[in-house]
C-alpha positions as CSV (number, residue, x, y, z in Angstrom):
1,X,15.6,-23.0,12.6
2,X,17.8,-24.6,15.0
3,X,21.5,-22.3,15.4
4,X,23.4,-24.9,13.0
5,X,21.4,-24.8,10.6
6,X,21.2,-20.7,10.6
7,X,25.1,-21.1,10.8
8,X,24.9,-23.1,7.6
9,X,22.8,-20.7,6.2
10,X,25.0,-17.7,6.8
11,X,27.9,-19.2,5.7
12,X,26.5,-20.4,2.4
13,X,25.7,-16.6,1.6
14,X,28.6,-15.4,3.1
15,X,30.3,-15.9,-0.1
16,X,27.8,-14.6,-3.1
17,X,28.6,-10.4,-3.1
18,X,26.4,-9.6,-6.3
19,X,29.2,-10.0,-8.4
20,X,29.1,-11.5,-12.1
21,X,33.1,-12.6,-11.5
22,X,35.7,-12.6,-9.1
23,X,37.0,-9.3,-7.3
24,X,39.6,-10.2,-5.6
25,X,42.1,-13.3,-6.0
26,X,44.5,-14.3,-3.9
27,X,47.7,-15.8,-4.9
28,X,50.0,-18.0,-2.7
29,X,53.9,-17.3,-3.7
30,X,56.5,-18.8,-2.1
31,X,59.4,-18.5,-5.1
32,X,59.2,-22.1,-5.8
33,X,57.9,-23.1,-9.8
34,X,54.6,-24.1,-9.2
35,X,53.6,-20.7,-7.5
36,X,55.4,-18.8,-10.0
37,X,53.2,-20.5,-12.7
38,X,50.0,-20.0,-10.1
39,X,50.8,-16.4,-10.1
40,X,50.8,-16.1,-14.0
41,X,47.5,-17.8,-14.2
42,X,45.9,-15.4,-11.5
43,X,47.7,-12.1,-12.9
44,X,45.7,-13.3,-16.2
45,X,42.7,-14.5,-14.4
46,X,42.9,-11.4,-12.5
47,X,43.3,-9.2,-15.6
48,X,40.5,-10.5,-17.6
49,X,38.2,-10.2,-14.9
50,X,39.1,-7.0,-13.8
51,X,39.9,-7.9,-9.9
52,X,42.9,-7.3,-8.0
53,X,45.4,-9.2,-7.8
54,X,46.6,-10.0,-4.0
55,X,50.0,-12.1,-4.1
56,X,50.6,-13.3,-0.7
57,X,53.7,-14.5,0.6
58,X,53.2,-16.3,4.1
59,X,56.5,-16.1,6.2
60,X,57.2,-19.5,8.0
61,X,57.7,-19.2,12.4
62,X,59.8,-21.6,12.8
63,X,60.6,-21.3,16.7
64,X,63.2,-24.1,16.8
65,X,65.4,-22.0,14.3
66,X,65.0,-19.3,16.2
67,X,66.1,-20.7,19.4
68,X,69.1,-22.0,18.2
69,X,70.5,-18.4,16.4
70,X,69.3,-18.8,12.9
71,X,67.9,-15.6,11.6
72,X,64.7,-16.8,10.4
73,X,62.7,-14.0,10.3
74,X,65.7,-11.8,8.0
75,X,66.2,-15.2,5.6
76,X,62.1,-14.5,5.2
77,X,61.7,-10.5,5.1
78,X,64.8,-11.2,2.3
79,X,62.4,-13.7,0.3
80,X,59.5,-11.6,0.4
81,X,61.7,-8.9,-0.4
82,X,63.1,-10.9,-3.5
83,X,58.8,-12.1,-4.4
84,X,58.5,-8.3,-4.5
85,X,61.5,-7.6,-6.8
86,X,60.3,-10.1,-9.4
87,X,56.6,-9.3,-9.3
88,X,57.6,-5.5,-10.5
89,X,59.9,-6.5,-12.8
90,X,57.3,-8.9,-14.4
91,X,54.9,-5.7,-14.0
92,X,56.9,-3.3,-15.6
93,X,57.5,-5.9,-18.8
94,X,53.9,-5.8,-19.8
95,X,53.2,-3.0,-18.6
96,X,51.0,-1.1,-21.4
97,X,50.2,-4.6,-22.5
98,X,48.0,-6.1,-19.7
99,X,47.2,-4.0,-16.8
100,X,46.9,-5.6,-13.7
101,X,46.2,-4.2,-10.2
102,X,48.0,-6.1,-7.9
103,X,49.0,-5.9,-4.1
104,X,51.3,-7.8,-2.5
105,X,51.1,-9.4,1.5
106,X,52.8,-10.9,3.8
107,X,51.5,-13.0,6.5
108,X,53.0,-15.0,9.6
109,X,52.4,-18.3,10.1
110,X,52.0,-21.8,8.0
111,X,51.2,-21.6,4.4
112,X,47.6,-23.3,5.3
113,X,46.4,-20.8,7.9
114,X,48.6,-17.8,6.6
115,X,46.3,-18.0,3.3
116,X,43.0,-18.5,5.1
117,X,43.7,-15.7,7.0
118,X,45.2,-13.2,3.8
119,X,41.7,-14.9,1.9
120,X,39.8,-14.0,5.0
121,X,40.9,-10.4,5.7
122,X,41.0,-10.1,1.9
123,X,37.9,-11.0,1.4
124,X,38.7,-13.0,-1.4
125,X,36.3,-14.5,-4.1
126,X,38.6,-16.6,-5.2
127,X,42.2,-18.6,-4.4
128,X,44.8,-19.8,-6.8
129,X,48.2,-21.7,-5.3
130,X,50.9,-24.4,-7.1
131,X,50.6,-27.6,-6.7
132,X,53.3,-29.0,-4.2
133,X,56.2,-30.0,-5.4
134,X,57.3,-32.0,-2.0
135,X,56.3,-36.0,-2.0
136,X,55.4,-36.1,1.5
137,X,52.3,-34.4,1.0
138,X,51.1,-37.3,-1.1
139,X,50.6,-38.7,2.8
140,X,49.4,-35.7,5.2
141,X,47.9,-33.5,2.9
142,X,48.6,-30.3,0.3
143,X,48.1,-26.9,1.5
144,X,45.9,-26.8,-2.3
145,X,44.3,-30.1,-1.1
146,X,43.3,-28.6,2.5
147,X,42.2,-25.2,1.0
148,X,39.6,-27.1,-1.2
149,X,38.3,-29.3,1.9
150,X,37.7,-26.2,3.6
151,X,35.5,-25.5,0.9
152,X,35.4,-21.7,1.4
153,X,36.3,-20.0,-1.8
154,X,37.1,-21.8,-5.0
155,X,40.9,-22.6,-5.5
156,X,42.5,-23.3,-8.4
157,X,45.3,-25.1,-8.4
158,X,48.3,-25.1,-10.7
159,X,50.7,-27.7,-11.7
């Protein structure tokens, strides 16, 4: 067996844990619509299946802001803080309802990376973000479209 094709190997099991569903799903929010709605779908995903629920909210770097005096990292921490605030409330609404477990992340970076990585460390069997809601992506490419290329968890994606 030459060493791609035992690479190949190892990352086709990589995936398969012995489960009969997801354990973990992983959420991207960013507090526009479409992730809002993607985060409804996996809190109900998540509770039928029993898994946890990881929302992840990936704080953008954006070193030009920085170097010209905009706080960009307290604009962010404030968003994630706000992501936070709304995913309790929504908790506490149904809670003796539907019981989710659910854990909530933050991660540096771009949105595309940021949720490889959260799905990575995660260890995530499965990955649900909004569709984008920006027309430019029709032309370079969704974060949801460049999750599914990378073809290493399935993603859901939600209009």
């Amino acid at each position: 067996m030459t060493e791609q094709q035992a690479e190949h190997e190892h990352e086709r099991h990589r995936f398969e844990r012995g489960t009969d569903g997801p354990k973990v799903i992983v959420v991207g929010m960013d507090g526009s619509d479409s992730s809002l709605r993607a985060a409804a779908y996996a809190g109900g995903l998540a509770r039928r299946q029993g898994a946890l629920l990881a929302v992840v909210y990936v704080q953008p770097v954006l070193a030009a802001g920085a170097a010209l005096g905009v706080p960009v990292a307290q604009a962010t921490d404030e968003i994630a803080e706000d992501l936070i605030a709304q995913i309790r409330e929504a908790a506490e609404r149904v809670k003796g309802i539907f019981e989710v477990r659910w854990e909530f992340h933050t991660f540096r970076g771009d949105p595309f990376n940021g949720l490889v990585q959260a799905a990575d460390e995660l260890k995530a069997d499965a990955v649900v973000v909004g569709a984008s809601e920006q027309a430019g992506h029709r032309i370079i490419g969704s974060v949801a479209v460049r999750l599914v290329k990378a073809g290493r968890w399935p993603v859901t994606v939600v209009p």
